[in-house]
C-alpha positions as CSV (number, residue, x, y, z in Angstrom):
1,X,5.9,-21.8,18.9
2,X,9.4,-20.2,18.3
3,X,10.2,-18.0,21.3
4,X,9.6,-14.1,20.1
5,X,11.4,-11.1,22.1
6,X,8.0,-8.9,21.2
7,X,5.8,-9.0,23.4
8,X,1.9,-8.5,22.2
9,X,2.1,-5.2,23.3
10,X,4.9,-4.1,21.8
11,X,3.2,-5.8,18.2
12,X,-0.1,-4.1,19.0
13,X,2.5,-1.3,19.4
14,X,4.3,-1.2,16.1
15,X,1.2,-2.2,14.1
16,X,-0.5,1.0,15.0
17,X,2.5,2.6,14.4
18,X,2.6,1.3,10.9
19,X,-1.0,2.5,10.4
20,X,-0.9,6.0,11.7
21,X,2.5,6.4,9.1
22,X,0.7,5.4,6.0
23,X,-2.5,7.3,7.3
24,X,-0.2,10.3,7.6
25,X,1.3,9.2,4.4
26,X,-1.5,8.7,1.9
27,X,-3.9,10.7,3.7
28,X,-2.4,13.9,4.6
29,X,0.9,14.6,2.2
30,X,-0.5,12.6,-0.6
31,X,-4.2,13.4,-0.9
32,X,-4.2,14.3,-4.7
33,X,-2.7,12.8,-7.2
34,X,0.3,14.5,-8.4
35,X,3.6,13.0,-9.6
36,X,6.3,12.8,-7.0
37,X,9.5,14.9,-7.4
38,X,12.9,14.0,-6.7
39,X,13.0,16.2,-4.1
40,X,10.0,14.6,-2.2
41,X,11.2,11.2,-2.6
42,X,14.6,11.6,-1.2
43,X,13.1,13.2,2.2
44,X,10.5,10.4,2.1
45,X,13.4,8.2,1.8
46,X,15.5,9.8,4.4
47,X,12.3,9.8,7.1
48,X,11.7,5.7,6.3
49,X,15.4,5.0,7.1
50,X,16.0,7.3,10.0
51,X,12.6,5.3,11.5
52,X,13.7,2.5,10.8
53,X,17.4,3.1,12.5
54,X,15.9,4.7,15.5
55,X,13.1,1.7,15.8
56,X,16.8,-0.5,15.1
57,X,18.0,1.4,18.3
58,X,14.9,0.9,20.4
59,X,15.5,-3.0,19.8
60,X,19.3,-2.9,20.6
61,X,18.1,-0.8,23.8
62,X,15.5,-3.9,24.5
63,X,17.0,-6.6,23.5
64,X,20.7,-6.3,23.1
65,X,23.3,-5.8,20.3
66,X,22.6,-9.5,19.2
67,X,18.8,-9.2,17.9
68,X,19.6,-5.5,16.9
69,X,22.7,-6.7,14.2
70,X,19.8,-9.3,13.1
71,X,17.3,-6.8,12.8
72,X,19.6,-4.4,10.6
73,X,21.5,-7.1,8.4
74,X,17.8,-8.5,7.7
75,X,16.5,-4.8,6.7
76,X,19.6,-4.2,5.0
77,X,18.8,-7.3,3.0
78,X,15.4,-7.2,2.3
79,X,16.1,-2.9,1.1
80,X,18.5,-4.6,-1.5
81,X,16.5,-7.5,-2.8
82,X,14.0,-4.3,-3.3
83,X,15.6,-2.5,-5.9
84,X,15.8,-5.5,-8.2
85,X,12.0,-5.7,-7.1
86,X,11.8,-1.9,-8.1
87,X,13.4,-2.5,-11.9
88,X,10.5,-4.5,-12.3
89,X,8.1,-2.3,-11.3
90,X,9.5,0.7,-13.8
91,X,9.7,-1.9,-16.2
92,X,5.2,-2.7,-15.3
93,X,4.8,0.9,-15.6
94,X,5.7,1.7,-19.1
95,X,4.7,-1.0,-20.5
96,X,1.2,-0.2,-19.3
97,X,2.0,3.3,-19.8
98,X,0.9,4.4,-16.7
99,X,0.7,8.5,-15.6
100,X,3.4,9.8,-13.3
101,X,0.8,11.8,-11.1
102,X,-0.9,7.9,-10.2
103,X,1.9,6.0,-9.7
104,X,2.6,6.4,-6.0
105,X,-1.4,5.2,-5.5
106,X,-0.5,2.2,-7.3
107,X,3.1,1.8,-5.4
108,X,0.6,2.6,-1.4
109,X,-2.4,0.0,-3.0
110,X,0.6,-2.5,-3.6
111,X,2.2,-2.1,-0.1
112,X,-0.7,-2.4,1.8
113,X,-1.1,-6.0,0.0
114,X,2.6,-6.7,0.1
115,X,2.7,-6.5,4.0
116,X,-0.4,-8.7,4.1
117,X,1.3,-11.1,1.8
118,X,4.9,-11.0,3.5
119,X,3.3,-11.6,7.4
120,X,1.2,-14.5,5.8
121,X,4.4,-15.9,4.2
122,X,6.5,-15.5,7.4
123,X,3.8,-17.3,9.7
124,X,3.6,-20.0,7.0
125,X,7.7,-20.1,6.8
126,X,8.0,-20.2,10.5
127,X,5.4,-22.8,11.3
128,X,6.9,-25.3,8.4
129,X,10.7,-24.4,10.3
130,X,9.1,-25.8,13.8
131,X,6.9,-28.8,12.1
132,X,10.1,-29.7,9.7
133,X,13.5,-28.8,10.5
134,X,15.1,-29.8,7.5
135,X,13.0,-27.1,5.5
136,X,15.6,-25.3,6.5
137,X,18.2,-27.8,3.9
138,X,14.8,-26.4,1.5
139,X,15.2,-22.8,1.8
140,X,19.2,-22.9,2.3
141,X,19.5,-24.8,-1.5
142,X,16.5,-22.7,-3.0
143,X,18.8,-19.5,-2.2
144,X,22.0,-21.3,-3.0
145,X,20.8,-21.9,-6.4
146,X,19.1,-18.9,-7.1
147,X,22.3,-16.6,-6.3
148,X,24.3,-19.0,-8.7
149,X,21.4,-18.6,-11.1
150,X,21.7,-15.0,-10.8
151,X,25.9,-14.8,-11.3
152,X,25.3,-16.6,-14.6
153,X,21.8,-16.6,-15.7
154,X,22.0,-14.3,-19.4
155,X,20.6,-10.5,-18.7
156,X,16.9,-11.3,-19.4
157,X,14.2,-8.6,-20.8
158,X,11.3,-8.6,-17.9
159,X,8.1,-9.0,-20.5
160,X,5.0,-7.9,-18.5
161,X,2.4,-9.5,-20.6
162,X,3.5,-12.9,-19.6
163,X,2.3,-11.7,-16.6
164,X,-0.3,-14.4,-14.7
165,X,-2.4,-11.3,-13.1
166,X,-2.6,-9.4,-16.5
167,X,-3.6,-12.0,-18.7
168,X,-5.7,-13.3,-16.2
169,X,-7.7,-10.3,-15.6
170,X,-7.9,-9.4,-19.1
171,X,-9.8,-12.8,-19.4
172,X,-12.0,-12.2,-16.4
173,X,-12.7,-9.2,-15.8
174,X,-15.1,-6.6,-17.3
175,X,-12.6,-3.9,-17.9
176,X,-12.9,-0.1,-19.2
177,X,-11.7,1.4,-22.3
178,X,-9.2,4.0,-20.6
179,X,-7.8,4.9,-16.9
180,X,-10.0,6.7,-15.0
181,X,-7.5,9.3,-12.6
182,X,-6.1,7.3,-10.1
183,X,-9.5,4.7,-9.6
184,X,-9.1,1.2,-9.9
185,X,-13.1,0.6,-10.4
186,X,-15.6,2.4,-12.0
187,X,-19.2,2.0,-12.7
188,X,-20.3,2.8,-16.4
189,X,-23.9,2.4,-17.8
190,X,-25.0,1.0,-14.3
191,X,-22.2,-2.0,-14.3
192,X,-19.1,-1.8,-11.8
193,X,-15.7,-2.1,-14.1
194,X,-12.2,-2.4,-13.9
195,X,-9.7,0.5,-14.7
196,X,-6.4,-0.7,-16.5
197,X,-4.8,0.5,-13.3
198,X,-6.1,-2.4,-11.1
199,X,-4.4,-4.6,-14.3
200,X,-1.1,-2.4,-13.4
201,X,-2.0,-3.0,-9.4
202,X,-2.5,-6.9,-9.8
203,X,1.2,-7.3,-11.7
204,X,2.6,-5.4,-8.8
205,X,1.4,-7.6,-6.0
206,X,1.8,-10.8,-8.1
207,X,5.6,-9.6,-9.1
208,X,6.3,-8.8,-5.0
209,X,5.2,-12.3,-4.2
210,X,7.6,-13.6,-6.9
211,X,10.1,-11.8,-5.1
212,X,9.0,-12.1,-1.4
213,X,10.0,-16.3,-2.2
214,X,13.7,-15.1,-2.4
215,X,13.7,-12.3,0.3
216,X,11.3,-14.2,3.1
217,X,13.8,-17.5,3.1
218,X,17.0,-15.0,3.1
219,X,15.4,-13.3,6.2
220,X,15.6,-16.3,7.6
221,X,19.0,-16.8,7.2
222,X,19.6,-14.4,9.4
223,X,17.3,-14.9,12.4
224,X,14.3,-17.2,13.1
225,X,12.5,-14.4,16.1
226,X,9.1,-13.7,14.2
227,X,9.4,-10.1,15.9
228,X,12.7,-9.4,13.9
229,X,11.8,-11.0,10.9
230,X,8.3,-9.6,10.5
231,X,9.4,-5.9,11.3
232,X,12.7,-5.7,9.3
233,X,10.0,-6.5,5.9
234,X,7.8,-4.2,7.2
235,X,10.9,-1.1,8.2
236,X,12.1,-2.1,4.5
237,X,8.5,-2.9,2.3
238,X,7.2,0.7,3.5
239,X,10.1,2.9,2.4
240,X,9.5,0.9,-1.1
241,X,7.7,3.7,-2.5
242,X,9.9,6.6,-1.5
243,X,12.7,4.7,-3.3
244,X,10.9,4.1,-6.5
245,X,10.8,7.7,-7.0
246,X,14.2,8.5,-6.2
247,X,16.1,5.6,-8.3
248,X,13.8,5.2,-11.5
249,X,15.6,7.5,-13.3
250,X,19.2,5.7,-11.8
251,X,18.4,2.0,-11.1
252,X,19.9,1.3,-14.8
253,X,23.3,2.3,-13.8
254,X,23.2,-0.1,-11.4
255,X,23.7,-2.8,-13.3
256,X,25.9,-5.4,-11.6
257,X,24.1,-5.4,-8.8
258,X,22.4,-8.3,-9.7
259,X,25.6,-10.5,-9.2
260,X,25.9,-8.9,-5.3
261,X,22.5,-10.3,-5.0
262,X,23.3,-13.3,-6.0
263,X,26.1,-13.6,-4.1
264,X,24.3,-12.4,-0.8
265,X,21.8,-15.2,-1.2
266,X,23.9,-17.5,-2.3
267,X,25.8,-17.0,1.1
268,X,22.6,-16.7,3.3
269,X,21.8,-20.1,1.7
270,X,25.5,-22.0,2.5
271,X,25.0,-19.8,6.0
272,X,21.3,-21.7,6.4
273,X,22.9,-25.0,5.6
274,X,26.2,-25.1,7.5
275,X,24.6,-23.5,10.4
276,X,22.3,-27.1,10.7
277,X,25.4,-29.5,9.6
278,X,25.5,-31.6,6.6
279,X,24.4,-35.2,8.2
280,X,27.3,-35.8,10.4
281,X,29.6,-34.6,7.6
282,X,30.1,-31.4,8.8
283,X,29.3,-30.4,12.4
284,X,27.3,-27.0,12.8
285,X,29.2,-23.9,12.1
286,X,27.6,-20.8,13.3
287,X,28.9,-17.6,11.7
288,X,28.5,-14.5,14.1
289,X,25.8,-12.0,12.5
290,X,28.4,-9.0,13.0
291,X,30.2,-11.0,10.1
292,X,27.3,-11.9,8.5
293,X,26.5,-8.0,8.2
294,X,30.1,-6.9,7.1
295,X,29.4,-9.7,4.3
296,X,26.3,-8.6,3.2
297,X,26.8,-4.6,3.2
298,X,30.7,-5.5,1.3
299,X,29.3,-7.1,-1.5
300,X,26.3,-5.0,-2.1
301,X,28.4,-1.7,-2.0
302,X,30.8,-3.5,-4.3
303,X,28.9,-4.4,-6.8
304,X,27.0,-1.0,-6.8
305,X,30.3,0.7,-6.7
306,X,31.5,-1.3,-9.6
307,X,28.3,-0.5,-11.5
308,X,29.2,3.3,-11.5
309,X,33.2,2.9,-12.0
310,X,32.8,0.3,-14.8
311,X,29.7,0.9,-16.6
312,X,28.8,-1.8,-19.1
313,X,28.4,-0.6,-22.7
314,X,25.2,0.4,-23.9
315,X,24.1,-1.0,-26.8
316,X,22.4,1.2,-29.3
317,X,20.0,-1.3,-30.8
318,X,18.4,-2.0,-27.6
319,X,14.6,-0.6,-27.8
320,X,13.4,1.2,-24.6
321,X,9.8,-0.1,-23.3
322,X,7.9,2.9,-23.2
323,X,4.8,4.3,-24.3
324,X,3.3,1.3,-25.6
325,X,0.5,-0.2,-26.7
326,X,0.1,-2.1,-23.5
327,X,-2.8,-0.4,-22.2
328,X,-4.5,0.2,-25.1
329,X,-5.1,-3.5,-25.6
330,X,-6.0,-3.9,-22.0
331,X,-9.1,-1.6,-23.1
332,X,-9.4,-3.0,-26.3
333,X,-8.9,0.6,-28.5
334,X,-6.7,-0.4,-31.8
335,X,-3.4,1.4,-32.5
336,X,-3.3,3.7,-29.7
337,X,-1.8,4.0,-26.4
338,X,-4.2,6.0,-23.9
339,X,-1.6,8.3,-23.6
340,X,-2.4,9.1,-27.3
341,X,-5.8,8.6,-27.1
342,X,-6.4,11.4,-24.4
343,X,-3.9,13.6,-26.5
344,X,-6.3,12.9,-29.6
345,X,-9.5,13.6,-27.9
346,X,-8.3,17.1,-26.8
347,X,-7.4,17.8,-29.7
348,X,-10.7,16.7,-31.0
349,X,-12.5,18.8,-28.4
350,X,-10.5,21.8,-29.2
351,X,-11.7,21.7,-33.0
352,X,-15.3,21.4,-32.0
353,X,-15.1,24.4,-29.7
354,X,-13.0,26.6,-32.5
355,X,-16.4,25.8,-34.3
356,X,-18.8,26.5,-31.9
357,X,-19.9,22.8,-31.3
358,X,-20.7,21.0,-27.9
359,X,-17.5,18.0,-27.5
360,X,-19.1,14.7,-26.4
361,X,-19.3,13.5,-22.9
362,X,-16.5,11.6,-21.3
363,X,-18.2,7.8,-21.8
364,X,-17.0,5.2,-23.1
365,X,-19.1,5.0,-26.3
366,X,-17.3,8.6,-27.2
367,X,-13.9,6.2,-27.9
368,X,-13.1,4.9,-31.3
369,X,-15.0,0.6,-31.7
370,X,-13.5,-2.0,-30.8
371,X,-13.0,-4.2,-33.1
C-alpha cells in the first residue's frame, strides 16, 4: 500500500470533522427550504475556502511545504474542474425547472453521494497505480487528450434528457405527477413514489461521476499520498454548493475557461507521463510542484481574465433553456411545466373560493389525465 502521511487518527479526525460541518450546514443554517441569496453564498464560500487554507496550513505545519503545495495545487484543481461541473448543473436545473428554495437540498443530497463516489474512485485509482504502474501512461493520455479535446472540440449544448439516470428512472421508476417541496419520495394511495426531484438528484450524481473521471486522474498528477488526494476532493466537493449560488448568475461570462481547463489537464497529463519516462526515450523529468502550481493558477486566471476583457459575442438566436417542459413529462401532465401547473391550480382554487366552493385536495387525481 502507498505510504500515506495521515495517520488513522488524523482520518478518523477529518472525517468527523467533515460530518459535524454538513450537520451544522444542513441541519442548523439550512433547515427550511428557502432559496439561497447572494449574500449567503458568498460567506458560505468565503468559510469553505478559509477551512480549507487553514486545514492547508495545518498540513504544511505537519508535513512540510512539499505535501502542503500538493495539497493546494490539487484543491486548486479540483475547485476549477468544478465550475465547468457547476454549468452543468444550472443547465439540469432548468431544464427540469426546478424551484430556487430546493435547490441547495438537491446540491447537499448530491455531495453527500459525490464524496462517497470520489473516495471509492480514489481507492480504486490508487490500488490499479500499485498493481499496474503503467496505468499511469493510462491516466496521463486520457488527460492529454481530453484537454486537446477541450481546446478544439465545437462549443456543445449540454442536453439533459440524454441523460442515463433520467431516462432510466423515468423507465423504472413509479414516479409522481408534480414535486412535492423539497422530498425526493412520497407515498400516494398507500404506494411509496418518486418526486421529479430524485430524477433532478440522480443527473447530478451521474453528471459528477462523469466529471470525477477527469478531476480524480488530474489529482493524481499532482501527488499519489491517499491523505492529500482524498482531502483536497473533499476541501474542494464541499464548498460545491456555496459556489453554485454565487456563480449561476456569472458562470456564462466565463466562457474561455474551458480552453484553461484544457490546458491544465492537458499539462497534468504530459506531467504524468514524462515524470515515468517514455521507454528509455526520455529519462524521468520531475517538474517541482511550486511550478506545477504557478502553471496551473496562470492559466486558469488567464483564461478567466480573458473571459471578462474579451467577451465572445452573443448571439441573439440562441434560445435559453428555461422553464421547460422537462418536468412535466417526467410526471406525465401534457403541455405544462409544473411551474405552470401550480400557477394554474391557484388560480383555480382562488375561483372556487370567490364562489363559495371547497378547492380539491392536493392528490394526484386533482391533476389534469394523462394521456
Amino acid at each position: 500500500m502507498y505510504q500515506t502521511v495521515g495517520s488513522p487518527t488524523l482520518w478518523v479526525s477529518f472525517l468527523i470533522g467533515v460530518v459535524i460541518m454538513l450537520a451544522l450546514d444542513l441541519g442548523v443554517f439550512h433547515r427550511k427550504a428557502t432559496s439561497v441569496s447572494t449574500k449567503e453564498a458568498l460567506t458560505w464560500s468565503v468559510v469553505w475556502v478559509v477551512l480549507s487554507l487553514c486545514f492547508n496550513g495545518l498540513v504544511w505545519h505537519w508535513f512540510g511545504s512539499e505535501r502542503a503545495l500538493e495539497f493546494l495545487s490539487a484543491y486548486l484543481i479540483e475547485k476549477s474542474l468544478s465550475v465547468d461541473n457547476l454549468f452543468v448543473f444550472i443547465v439540469i436545473f432548468r431544464y427540469m425547472d426546478v424551484r430556487a428554495n430546493v435547490m441547495h437540498r438537491v446540491l447537499f443530497a448530491g455531495i453527500l453521494g459525490a464524496l462517497v463516489l470520489r473516495g471509492v474512485f480514489i481507492v480504486v485509482g490508487i490500488g490499479l497505480i500499485e498493481m499496474f504502474t503503467w496505468t499511469l501512461y493510462v491516466f496521463g493520455g486520457f488527460l492529454l487528450f481530453t484537454g486537446i479535446r477541450l481546446l478544439f472540440a465545437d462549443e456543445e449544448a449540454v442536453d439533459p434528457s440524454g441523460n442515463f439516470a433520467y431516462r432510466l428512472a423515468r423507465k423504472v421508476l413509479p414516479l409522481t405527477r408534480r414535486y412535492h417541496g423539497s422530498r425526493f419520495l412520497v407515498r400516494e394511495s398507500g404506494m411509496l413514489k418518486a418526486t421529479p426531484l430524485l430524477i433532478v438528484l440522480l443527473m447530478v450524481e451521474t453528471s459528477d461521476v462523469v466529471f470525477a473521471l477527469d478531476s480524480i486522474p488530474a489529482v493524481f498528477g499532482i501527488s499519489r499520498d491517499p491523505f492529500i488526494v482524498f482531502t483536497s476532493n473533499v476541501c474542494a466537493v464541499l464548498g460545491l454548493r456555496a459556489m453554485f449560488f454565487l456563480l449561476q448568475n456569472v458562470l456564462d461570462k466565463f466562457a474561455y475557461l474551458k480552453y484553461g481547463l484544457g490546458l491544465v489537464l492537458a499539462y497534468i497529463g504530459a506531467k504524468m507521463i514524462v515524470a515515468e519516462g517514455l521507454f528509455g526515450i526520455l529519462d524521468p523529468l520531475h517538474i517541482p510542484i511550486g511550478i506545477s502550481l504557478g502553471i496551473v493558477a496562470a492559466l486558469i486566471s488567464a483564461s478567466m481574465l480573458a473571459s471578462l476583457i474579451w467577451p465572445p459575442p452573443v448571439d441573439p438566436h440562441v434560445e435559453v433553456l428555461e422553464n421547460t417542459e422537462a418536468a412535466s413529462l417526467v410526471a406525465d401532465v401534457p403541455s405544462m411545466s409544473l411551474t405552470a401547473t401550480a400557477a394554474a391550480e391557484q388560480s383555480q382554487i382562488s375561483e372556487l373560493a370567490k364562489n363559495g366552493k371547497r378547492a380539491p385536495d392536493d392528490s394526484e387525481d386533482s391533476l389534469p389525465p394523462a394521456p
